[in-house]
C-alpha positions in Angstrom: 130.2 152.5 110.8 126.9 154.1 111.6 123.5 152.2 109.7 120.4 154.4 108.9 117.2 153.6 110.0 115.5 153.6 106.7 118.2 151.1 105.2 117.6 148.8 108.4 113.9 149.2 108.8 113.9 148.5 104.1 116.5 145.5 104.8 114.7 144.2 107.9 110.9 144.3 106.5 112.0 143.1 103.1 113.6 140.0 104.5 110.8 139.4 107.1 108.2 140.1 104.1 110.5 137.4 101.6 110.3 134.4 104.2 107.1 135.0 104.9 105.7 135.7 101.2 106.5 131.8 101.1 104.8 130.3 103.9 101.8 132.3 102.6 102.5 130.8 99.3 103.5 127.4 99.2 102.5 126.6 103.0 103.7 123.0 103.0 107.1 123.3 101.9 107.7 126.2 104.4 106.3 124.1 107.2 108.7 121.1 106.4 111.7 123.5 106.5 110.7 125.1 109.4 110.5 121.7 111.4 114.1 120.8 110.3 115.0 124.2 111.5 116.0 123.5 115.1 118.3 120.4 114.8 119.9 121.5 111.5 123.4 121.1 112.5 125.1 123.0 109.4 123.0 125.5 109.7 123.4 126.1 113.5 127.6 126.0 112.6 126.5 129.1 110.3 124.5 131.0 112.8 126.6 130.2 115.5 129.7 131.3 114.1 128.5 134.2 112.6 126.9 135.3 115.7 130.2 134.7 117.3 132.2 136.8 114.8 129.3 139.9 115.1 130.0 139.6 118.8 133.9 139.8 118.4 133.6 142.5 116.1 131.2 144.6 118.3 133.8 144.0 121.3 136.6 145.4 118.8 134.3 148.8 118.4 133.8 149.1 122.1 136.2 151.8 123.3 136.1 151.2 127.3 139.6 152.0 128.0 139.0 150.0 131.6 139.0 147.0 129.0 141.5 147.8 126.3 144.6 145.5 127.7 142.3 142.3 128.2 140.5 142.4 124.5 143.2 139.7 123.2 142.1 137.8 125.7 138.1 138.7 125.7 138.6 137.9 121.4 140.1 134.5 121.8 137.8 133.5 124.8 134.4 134.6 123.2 136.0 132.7 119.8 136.4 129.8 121.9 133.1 129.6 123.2 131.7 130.0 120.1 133.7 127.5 118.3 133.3 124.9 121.1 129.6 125.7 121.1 129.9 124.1 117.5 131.4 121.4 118.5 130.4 120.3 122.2 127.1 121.5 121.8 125.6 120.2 118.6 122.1 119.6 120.3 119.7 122.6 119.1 122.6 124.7 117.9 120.6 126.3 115.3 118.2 127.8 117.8 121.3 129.0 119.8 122.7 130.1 117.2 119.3 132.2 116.3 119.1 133.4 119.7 122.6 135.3 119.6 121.7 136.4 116.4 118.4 138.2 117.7 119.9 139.3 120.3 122.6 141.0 118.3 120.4 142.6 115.9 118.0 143.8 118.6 121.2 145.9 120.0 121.5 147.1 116.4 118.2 148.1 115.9 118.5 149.4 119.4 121.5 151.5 118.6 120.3 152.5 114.9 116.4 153.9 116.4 117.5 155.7 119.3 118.9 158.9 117.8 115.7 159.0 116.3 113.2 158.6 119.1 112.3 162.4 119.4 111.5 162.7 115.7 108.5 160.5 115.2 106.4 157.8 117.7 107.2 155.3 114.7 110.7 154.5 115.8 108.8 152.5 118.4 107.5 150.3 116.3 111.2 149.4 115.4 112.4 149.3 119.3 109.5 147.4 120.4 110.4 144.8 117.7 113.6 144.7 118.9 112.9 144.4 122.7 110.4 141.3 121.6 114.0 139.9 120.2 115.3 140.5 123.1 113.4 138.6 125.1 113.2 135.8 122.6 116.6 136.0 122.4 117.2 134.7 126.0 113.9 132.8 126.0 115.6 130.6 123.7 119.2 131.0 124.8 117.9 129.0 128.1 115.1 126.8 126.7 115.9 126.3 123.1 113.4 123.5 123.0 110.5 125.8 123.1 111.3 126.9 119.6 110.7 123.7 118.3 107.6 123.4 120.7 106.8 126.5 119.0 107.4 125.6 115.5 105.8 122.3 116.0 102.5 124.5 116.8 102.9 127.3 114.1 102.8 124.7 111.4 100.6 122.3 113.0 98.6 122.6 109.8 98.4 124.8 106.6 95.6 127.1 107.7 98.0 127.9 110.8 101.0 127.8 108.6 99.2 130.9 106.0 97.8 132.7 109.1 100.8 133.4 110.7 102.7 133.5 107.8 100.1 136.5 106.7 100.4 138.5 109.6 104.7 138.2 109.7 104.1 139.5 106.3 101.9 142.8 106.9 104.3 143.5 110.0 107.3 143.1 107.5 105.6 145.1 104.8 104.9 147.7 107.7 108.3 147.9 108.5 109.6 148.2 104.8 106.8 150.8 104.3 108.4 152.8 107.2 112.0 152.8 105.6 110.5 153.6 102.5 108.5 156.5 104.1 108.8 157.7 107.3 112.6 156.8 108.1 
């Protein structure tokens, strides 16, 4: 199952340009959530395990044939991790969660743009984005603290809060306006 580039780029900037249509909007409300964010427990159970079962289902696609008689066991040990994550290590499981998220979708965006490189320079714009997730993605993975440190300073007041808010909101509208366009 192969994903275009314009449904990725339309799905990716439209989400980016939702979520941050309401911190532009109703600043408060999306600093309070964002604050909870990091030690939101049910929340990291949701992005853990569905980071685990992208995972497992991106090992299932892989065809290395070097690997094909220990995938039982890679399924049920990557499971386990992911399930014992949930329940051993509760402590900033959201932002762990996140992280293997980002780092998921960055391969998919990484995957999804790279046919496309030779066609136009704005395929960058999408594998840049996804190399920042990258980075984040093990930034956080290692230090999952600093998001909240990082939070804690994005909404450190309202006028921050619609700033950055606003500008997550022209990159996602740039983004959707590629799909819609160029992709």
């Amino acid at each position: 199952m192969q994903i275009k580039l314009s449904t990725l780029a339309i799905a990716l900037g439209s989400l980016t340009a939702l979520i941050n249509l309401f911190g532009l909007l109703k600043p408060a409300e999306f600093g309070a959530a964002l604050r909870k964010f990091p030690r939101s427990v049910p929340i990291g159970y949701l992005l853990m395990l569905s980071g685990t079962a992208w995972f497992v289902w991106n090992l299932k696609q892989e065809s290395i044939s070097d690997f094909e008689s220990l995938k039982p066991i890679l399924y049920g040990l990557f499971i386990a991790v992911g399930v014992g994550a949930c329940i051993f290590v509760k402590d900033f499981l959201s932002v762990r969660g996140l992280a293997i998220l980002m780092l998921l979708l960055a391969k998919l965006m990484v995957d999804t743009g790279r046919p496309r490189l030779g066609e136009t320079p704005w395929v960058l714009v999408m594998q840049t984005w996804a190399y920042v997730l990258v980075v984040a993605g093990i930034w956080f993975t290692v230090s999952p603290w600093r998001m909240r440190d990082l939070i804690q300073w994005a909404t450190g007041n309202e006028k921050r809060i619609r700033l950055t808010s606003g500008l997550r909101l022209a990159f996602g509208l740039l983004v959707l306006a590629l799909g819609l366009t160029v992709f």
